[in-house]
Each structure stands twice: as C-alpha cells, then as structure tokens.
TORROVO-191262 format. One record per residue (C-alpha): residue in one letter; x negated, y, z negated. Coordinates in steps of 0.02 Angstrom, whole numbers, padded with zeros to 5 digits, always signed. Layout:
# TORROVO-191262
AXYZ;...
END
This chain:
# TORROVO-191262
X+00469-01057-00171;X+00432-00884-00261;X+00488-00716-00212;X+00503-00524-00233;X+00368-00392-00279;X+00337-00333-00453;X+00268-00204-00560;X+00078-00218-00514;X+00081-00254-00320;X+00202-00108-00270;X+00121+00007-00378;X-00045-00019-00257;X+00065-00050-00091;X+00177+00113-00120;X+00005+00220-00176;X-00086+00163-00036;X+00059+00176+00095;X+00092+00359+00050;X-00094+00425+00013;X-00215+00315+00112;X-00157+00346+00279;X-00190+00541+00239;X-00372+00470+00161;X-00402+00386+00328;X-00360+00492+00455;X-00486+00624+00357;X-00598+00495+00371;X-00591+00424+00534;X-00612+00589+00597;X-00777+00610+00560;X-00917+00503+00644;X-00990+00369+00523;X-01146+00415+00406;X-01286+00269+00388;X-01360+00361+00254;X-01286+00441+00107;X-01195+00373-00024;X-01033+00451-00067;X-00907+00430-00228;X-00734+00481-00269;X-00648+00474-00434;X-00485+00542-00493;X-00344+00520-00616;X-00156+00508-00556;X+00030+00500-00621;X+00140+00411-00544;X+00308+00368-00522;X+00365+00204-00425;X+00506+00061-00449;X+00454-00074-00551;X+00465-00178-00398;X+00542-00163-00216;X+00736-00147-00253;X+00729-00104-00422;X+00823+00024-00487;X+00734+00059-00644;X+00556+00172-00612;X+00397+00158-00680;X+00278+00323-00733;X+00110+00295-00786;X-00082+00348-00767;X-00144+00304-00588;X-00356+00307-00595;X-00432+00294-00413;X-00603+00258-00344;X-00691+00252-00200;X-00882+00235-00136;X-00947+00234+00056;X-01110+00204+00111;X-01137+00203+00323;X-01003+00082+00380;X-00965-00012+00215;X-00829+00070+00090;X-00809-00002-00092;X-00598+00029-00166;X-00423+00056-00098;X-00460-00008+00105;X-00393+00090+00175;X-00233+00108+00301;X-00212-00083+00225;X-00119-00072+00073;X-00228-00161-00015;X-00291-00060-00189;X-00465-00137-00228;X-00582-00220-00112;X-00730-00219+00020;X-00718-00151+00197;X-00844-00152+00338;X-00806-00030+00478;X-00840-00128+00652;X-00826+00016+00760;X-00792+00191+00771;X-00792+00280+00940;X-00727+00445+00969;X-00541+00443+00897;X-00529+00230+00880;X-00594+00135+00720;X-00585-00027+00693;X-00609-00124+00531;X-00601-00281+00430;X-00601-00316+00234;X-00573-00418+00091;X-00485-00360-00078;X-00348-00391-00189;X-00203-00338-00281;X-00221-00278-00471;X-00178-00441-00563;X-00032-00558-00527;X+00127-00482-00413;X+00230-00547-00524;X+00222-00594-00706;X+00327-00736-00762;X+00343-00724-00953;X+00452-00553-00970;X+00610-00574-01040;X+00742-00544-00872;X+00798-00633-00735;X+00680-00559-00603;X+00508-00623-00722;X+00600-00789-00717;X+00586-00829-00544;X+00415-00876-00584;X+00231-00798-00566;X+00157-00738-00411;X-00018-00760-00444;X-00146-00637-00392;X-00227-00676-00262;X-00378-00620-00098;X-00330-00517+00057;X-00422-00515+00218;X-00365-00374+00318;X-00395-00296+00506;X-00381-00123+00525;X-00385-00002+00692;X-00351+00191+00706;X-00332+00317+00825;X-00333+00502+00794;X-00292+00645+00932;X-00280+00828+00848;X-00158+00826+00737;X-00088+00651+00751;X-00159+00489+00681;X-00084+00327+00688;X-00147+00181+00585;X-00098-00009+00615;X-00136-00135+00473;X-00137-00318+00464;X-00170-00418+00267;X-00164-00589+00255;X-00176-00696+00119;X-00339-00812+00121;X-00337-00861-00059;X-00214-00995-00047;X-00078-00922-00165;X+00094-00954-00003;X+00097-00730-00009;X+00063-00769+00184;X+00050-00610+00288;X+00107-00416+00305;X+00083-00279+00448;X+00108-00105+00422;X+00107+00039+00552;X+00099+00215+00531;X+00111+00382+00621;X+00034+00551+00516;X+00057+00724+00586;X-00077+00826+00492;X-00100+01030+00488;X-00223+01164+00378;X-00108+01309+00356;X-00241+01358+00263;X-00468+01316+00254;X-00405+01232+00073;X-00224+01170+00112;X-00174+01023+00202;X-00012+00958+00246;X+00058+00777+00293;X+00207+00675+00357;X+00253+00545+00455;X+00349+00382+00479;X+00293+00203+00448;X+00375+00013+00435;X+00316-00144+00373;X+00319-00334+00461;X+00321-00494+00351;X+00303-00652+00388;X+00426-00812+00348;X+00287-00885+00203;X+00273-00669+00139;X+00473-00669+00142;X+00489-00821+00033;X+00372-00796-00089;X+00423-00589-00132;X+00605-00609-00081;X+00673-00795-00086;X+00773-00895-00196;X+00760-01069-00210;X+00892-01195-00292;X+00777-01224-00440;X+00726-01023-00447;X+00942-00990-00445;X+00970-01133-00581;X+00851-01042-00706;X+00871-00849-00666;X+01068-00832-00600;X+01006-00781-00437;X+01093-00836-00271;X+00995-00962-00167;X+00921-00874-00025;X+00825-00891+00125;X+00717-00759+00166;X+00652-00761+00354;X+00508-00654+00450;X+00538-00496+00511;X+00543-00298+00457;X+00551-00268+00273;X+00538-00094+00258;X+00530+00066+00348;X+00475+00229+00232;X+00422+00414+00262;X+00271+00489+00176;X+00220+00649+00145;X+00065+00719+00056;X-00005+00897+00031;X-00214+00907-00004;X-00270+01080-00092;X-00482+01085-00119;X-00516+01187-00260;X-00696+01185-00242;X-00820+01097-00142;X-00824+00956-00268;X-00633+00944-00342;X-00475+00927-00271;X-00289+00906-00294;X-00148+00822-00205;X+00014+00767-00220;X+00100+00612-00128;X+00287+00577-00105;X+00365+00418-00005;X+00526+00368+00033;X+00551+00167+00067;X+00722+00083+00131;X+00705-00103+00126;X+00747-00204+00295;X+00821-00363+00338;X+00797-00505+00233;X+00721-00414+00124;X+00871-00282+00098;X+00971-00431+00105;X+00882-00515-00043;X+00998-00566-00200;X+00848-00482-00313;X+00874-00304-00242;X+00984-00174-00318;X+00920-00022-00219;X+00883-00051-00054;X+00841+00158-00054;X+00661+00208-00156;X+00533+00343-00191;X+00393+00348-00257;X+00305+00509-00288;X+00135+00564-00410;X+00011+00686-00443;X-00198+00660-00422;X-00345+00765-00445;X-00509+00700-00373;X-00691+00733-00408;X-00818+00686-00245;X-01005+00694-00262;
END
C-alpha cells in the first residue's frame, strides 16, 4: 500500500493548479479554431515543496509547452492537473466546454532509492491519466471542474479538483487573477500518496495509517499576465495549498500549510 506525493508529481499538480486555470479560462473564452496551428513555449522558475507536506522547497527551471490545432491541444491539459498529455475538446458552446484527455505525470511520483524515510515508503510508479474536463465562463468569472483517473493500472486511483477564477485587464497588456479551489481523492488515491502500511512503518519509522476518501486540499491561486508584444509574454503565478483530512492527518506531513510561487516568460507563434 504506497502513499504521499513527491518531488515530480506536485511540481506538475501545483504548476498546473495555479497557472492553468488562468490558461483556460483565456482559452475557453474564445470560440474553437479548426484551422490554424498554434504553439507556446516558455521557460519558468519555480518554487514548490518537494512533496505535499514537506517542509523543505524545491527551486528549479520550469520549461512549458503547448500546441492546439481546432479541438485537439498537445501539453499541460488543461484545468486537469495533469502536465503532459493529449486533449480533445468535445464541446464548446457559448461560455460551457467540455473535454476529455489522456496524459501523464513527469516520471514516477515517487522515487524509492533516495536516502530518507519518505523515498523508503516505496516507488510510485509513473503512470496514464484519463481525465474529463467542463468549464463555464460569465465576464469575469470562470469556474473549472476536473476529474483524472488513473487507467494505467499503477492503484494512484482518482482525483477531482474544482476551481473558481475572478479575472480583470486593468490594463490592454495586464491581467490579473485569483480565486479559490479544493481537491477530492478517492480511498485507492489516499492510500497510495498518503498511507502507511505495517510493512511501509517497519522499514521507514512511519506510523501505520489509514488514509480514507475525501478532501485533501483546499488552496488559493493567484496569477498576474503582462504581454509585452504580440508574440512574448510574462507572468507570474503564486498558490497557497492547506492539506485536508486524511491527508493533513497523514504521519508523512510536516506542513500541512504550502506555497508555491514562480516566474515564466512565454513565446506564441
């Protein structure tokens, strides 16, 4: 019975939580094109826990990517938390979207051959998301519900995420974010990122635990967009992330209170 999240999955989950929801409710605004291709790269620093309830942080280089052509997008999916993948865009009418895709997280959750406790509760091996996505945007206000489930057959089970953005242009170039958001896991989620079995507690120290379905986390993100020129832009994200529940309650977690915060500039074309 695995458990908590690591370096390499909350790295994606917290970048995605804090910057894709202000990435899709740009998007969803607009009314789907069949015809052009369009590409987005960029280069990020970040600054994140090393893993939900850690109390040591991780900065590093963040690269991004993204490609759309018509209703099919190719990187981060977005509104899902998921940081690489495929999504298909089932329907978009007037301020709903709805979407499905398929991705997965940037190698294994959680690497067991590091030299603490927490890498000794065993790997979490990476594995492949299918998520459902829907949207709904009215002036200022977006909200974005998420569902990712594992189908790769790794026990990382499933995760919903909902989110409410409050957007405004103070100026043509600036743009301004913020809003609340929480996360639902399931009981087979729960074990695997925040459960300790017997054998698990006989190698690492840890308490035996139980983890059980329900909220994990409930954060607040904020982002601010400036577009230098037609082609480049800059942004900066911050989120703030207090663990719920089981997950809070966890015998891995020494910081039930996170941020996570970075810097991006972006070339379209």
């Amino acid at each position: 019975m695995p458990s908590p999240t690591p370096p390499t999955l909350i790295h994606a989950k917290l970048l995605l939580a804090i910057s894709c929801i202000g990435l899709t409710v740009a998007a969803h605004a607009q009314a789907v094109d069949e015809e052009a291709w369009r590409f987005s790269v960029g280069m990020g620093l970040m600054s994140q826990p090393k893993y939900p309830g850690s109390s040591e942080t991780r900065v590093g280089a963040m690269p991004t990517f993204s490609a759309s052509h018509g209703r099919w997008q190719i990187g981060a999916l977005p509104g899902a938390g998921v940081p690489v993948g495929v999504s298909y865009t089932l329907m978009q009418d007037g301020p709903w979207r709805l979407g499905v895709g398929v991705g997965t997280s940037l190698g294994n959750p959680r690497k067991g051959n590091e030299n603490n406790n927490f890498s000794q509760l065993g790997t979490i091996e990476q594995t492949t998301l299918g998520t459902l996505t829907g949207s709904y945007t009215e002036g200022a206000w977006a909200a974005n519900a998420s569902i990712a489930s594992d189908v790769g057959g790794h026990a990382q089970g499933t995760r919903a995420m909902l989110d409410v953005m409050y957007r405004i242009r103070p100026t043509d170039r600036l743009s301004l974010s913020v809003g609340p958001g929480l996360t639902w896991m399931d009981s087979r989620y729960a074990s695997t990122y925040y459960g300790v079995s017997d054998t698990q507690s006989a190698n690492t120290g840890y308490a035996a635990y139980k983890a059980g379905a329900g909220l994990s986390a409930l954060r607040l993100s904020a982002g601010a967009d400036y577009q230098l020129t037609r082609e480049w832009s800059l942004s900066a994200k911050l989120g703030l992330t207090q663990l719920q529940g089981d997950a809070a309650g966890s015998p891995t977690v020494d910081k039930k209170n996170q941020a996570s915060y970075g810097l991006f500039a972006n070339y379209r074309f």
